[in-house]
C-alpha positions in Angstrom: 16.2 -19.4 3.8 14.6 -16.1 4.8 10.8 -15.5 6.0 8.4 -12.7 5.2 4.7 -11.8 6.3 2.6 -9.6 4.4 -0.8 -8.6 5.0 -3.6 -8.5 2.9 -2.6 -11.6 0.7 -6.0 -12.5 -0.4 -5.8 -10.5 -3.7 -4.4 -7.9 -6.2 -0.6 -7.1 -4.7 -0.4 -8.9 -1.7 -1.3 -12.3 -3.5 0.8 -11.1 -6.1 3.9 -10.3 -3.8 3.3 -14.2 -1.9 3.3 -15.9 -5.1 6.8 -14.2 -6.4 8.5 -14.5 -3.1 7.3 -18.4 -2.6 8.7 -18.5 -6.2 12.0 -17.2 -5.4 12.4 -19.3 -2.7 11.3 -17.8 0.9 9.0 -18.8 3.4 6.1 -16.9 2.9 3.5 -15.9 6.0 0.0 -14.6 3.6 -2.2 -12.8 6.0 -5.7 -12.1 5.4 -9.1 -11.7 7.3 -10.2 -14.8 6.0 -7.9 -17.2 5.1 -9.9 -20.2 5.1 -10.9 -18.5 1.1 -7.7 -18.5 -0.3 -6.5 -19.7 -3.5 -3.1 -20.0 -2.5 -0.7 -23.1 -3.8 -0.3 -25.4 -1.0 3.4 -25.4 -0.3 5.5 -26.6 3.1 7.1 -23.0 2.9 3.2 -21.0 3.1 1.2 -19.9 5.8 -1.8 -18.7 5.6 -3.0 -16.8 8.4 -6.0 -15.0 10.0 -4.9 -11.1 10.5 -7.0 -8.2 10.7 -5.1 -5.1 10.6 -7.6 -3.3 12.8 -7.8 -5.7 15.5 -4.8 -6.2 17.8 -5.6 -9.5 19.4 -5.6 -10.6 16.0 -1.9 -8.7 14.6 -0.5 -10.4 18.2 -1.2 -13.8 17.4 -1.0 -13.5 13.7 2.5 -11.9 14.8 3.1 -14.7 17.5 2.2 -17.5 14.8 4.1 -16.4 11.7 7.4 -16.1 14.2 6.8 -19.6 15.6 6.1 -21.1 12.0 9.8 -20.3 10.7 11.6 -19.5 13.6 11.6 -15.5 12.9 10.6 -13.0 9.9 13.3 -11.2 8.1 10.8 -8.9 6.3 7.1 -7.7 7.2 5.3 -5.9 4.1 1.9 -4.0 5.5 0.4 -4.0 1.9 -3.6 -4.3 3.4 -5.7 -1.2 2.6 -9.0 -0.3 1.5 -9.8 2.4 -1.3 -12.4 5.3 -1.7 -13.6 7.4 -4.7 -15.4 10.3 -3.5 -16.3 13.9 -3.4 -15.1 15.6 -0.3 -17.5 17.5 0.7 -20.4 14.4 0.3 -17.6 11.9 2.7 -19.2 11.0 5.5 -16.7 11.9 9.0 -16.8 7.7 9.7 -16.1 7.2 6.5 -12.9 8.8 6.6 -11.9 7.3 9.9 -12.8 4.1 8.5 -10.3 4.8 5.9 -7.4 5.8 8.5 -8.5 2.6 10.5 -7.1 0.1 7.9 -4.6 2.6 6.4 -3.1 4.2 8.7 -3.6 2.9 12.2 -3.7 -0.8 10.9 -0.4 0.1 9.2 0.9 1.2 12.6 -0.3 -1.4 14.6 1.3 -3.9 12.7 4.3 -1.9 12.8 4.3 -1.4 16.8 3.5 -5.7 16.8 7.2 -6.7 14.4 9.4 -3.8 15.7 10.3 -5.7 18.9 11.3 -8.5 17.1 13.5 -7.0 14.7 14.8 -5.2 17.4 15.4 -8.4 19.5 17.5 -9.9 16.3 18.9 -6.5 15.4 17.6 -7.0 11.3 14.7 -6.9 9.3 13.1 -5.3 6.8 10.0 -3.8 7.4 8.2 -2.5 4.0 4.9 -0.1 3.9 2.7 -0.2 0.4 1.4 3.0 0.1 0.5 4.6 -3.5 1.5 7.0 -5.9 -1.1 9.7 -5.0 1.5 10.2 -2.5 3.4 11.7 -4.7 1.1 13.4 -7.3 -2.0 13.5 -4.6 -4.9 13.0 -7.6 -8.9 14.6 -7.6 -11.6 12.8 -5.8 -9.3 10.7 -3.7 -8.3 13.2 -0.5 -9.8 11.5 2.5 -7.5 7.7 0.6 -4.4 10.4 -0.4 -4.5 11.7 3.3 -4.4 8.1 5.0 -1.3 6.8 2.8 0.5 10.2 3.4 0.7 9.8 6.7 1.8 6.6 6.8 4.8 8.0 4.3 5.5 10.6 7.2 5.2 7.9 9.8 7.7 5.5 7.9 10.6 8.0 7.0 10.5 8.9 10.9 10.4 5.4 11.7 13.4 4.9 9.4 15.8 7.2 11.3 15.0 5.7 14.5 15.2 1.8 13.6 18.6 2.3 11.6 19.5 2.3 14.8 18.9 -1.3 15.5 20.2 -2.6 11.8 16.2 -2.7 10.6 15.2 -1.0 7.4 12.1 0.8 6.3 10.8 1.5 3.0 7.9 3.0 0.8 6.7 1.0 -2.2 4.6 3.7 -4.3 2.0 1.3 -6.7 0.4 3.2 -9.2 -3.5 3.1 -10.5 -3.9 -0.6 -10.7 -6.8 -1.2 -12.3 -7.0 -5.3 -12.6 -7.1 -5.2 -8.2 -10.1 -4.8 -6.0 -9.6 -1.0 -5.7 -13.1 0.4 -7.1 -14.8 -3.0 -6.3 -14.4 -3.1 -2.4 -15.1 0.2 -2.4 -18.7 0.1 -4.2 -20.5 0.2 -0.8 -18.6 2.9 1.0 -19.0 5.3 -2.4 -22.7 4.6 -3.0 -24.0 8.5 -2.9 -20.5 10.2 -2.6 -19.8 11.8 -5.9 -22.7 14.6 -6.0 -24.5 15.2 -9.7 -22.9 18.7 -9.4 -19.3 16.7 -9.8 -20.7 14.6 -12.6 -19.2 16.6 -15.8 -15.7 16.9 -13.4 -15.8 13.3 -13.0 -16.3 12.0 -16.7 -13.2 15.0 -17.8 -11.1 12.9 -15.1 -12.2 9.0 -16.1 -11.9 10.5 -19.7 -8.0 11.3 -19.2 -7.5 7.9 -17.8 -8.4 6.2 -20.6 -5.2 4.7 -22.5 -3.1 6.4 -19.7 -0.7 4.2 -18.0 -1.3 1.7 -15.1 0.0 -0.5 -12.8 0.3 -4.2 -12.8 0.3 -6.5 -9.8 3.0 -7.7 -10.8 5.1 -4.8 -11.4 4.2 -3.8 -7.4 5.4 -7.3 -6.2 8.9 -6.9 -8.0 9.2 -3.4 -6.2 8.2 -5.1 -2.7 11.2 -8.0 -4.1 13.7 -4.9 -4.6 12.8 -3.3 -1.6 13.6 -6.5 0.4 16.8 -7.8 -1.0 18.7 -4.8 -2.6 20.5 -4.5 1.0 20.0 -0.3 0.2 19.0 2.1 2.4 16.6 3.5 -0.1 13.5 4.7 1.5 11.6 5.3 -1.5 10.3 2.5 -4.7 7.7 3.8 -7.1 5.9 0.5 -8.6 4.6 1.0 -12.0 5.3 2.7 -15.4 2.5 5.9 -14.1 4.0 5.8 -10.7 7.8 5.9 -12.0 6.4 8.8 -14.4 5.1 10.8 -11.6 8.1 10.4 -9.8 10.7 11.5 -12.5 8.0 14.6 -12.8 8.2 15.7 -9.4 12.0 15.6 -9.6 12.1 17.8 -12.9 9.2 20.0 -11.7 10.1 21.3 -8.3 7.6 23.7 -6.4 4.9 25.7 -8.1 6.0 24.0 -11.5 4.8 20.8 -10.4 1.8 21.9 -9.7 1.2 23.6 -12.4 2.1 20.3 -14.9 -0.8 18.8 -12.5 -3.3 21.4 -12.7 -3.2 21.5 -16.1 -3.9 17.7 -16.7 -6.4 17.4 -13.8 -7.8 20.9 -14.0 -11.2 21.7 -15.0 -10.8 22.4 -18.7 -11.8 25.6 -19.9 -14.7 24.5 -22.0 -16.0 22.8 -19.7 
């Protein structure tokens, strides 16, 4: 029987991604900053456990706990992030850092915490949930795009120096996911960040959404499932019928073209 931890279990894809791989079997370590809340089945093969991703005393014993529980982890998934919808110009310096906090450096910390145990076995699978604005970086969203893009850079390094040592590293690219928490944790950090002047911008772009493909929860956690147990060394997984869209778009649309295709469906129109 294998063992996974993920982080940020509480909700949307990382409750998701527990429930399937409980389902299917595994021992399943749910982090989450309160876990005394969850709504997690009760099961001899769960954990729930109390991890912050921007605290390190908390990622050691979280770390420390999960190993002890099962006797080892074949597969960490850093899937905890927080969102932001905002004008750039209007987002507030701590803002952004508060972004790259849980993002990026939470993602990395965790990272840093796992490594030496995979290492020390010479396996494991260590999986980073990012999004697809990695791939087709979207309006309004450049302070979120910049803190998931970086941890895409960080994680294809990572994977050249960890094949090393038998461990695998992977992307898993959601999509706009519009039944999770996204817009709702974010309320607070976005109060006064989209300026009246971007009003008309912003209604063209919430306008276009509308009827446009999304991304389930559970359409991520099968991605994190493939990721784990295909045995590939595929770094890349988008999750979602918009994120698998973008993708194939990128691929036909190299260069200047791509951008074009984008600019032209996220462009200010020319009535407007």
């Amino acid at each position: 029987m294998k063992n996974v931890l993920i982080t940020g279990s509480s909700s949307g894809y990382g409750r998701a991604t527990a429930l399937l791989f409980l389902e299917r079997g595994w021992n399943v370590v749910a982090t989450m900053r309160s876990p005394e809340r969850t709504d997690l089945p009760a099961s001899e093969r769960l954990r729930a456990l109390r991890l912050d991703v921007t605290d390190r005393a908390s990622i050691a014993a979280a770390v420390r706990d999960a190993i002890a529980a099962f006797d080892g982890l074949d597969v960490v998934v850093n899937n905890a992030g927080i969102g932001l919808l905002s004008a750039f110009e209007a987002t507030p310096e701590q803002t952004t850092r508060e972004l790259f906090e849980t993002n990026t450096f939470g993602v990395m910390a965790v990272t840093q915490a796992v490594v030496p145990h995979f290492r020390a076995r010479r396996s494991g699978t260590l999986i980073n949930v990012t999004s697809s604005v990695t791939i087709a970086p979207m309006p309004l969203v450049a302070p979120y795009a910049a803190s998931k893009c970086a941890i895409e850079g960080f994680t294809e390094s990572l994977s050249y120096e960890l094949s090393f040592f038998g461990i695998r590293t992977k992307i898993v690219e959601p999509g706009y996911g519009p039944s999770t928490s996204f817009i709702a944790n974010a309320v607070d950090r976005m109060k006064g960040l989209v300026p009246e002047a971007y009003a008309p911008y912003v209604n063209q772009i919430m306008q276009g959404h509308e009827g446009a493909k999304s991304t389930a929860a559970s359409g991520v956690a099968q991605a994190v499932w493939l990721a784990a147990t295909d045995g590939s060394k595929r770094l890349r997984y988008p999750a979602g019928p918009d994120a698998e869209e973008l993708f194939a778009m990128r691929r036909v649309f190299p260069g200047d073209d791509y951008l074009e295709q984008m600019r032209a469906a996220v462009g200010p129109k020319a009535d407007a």
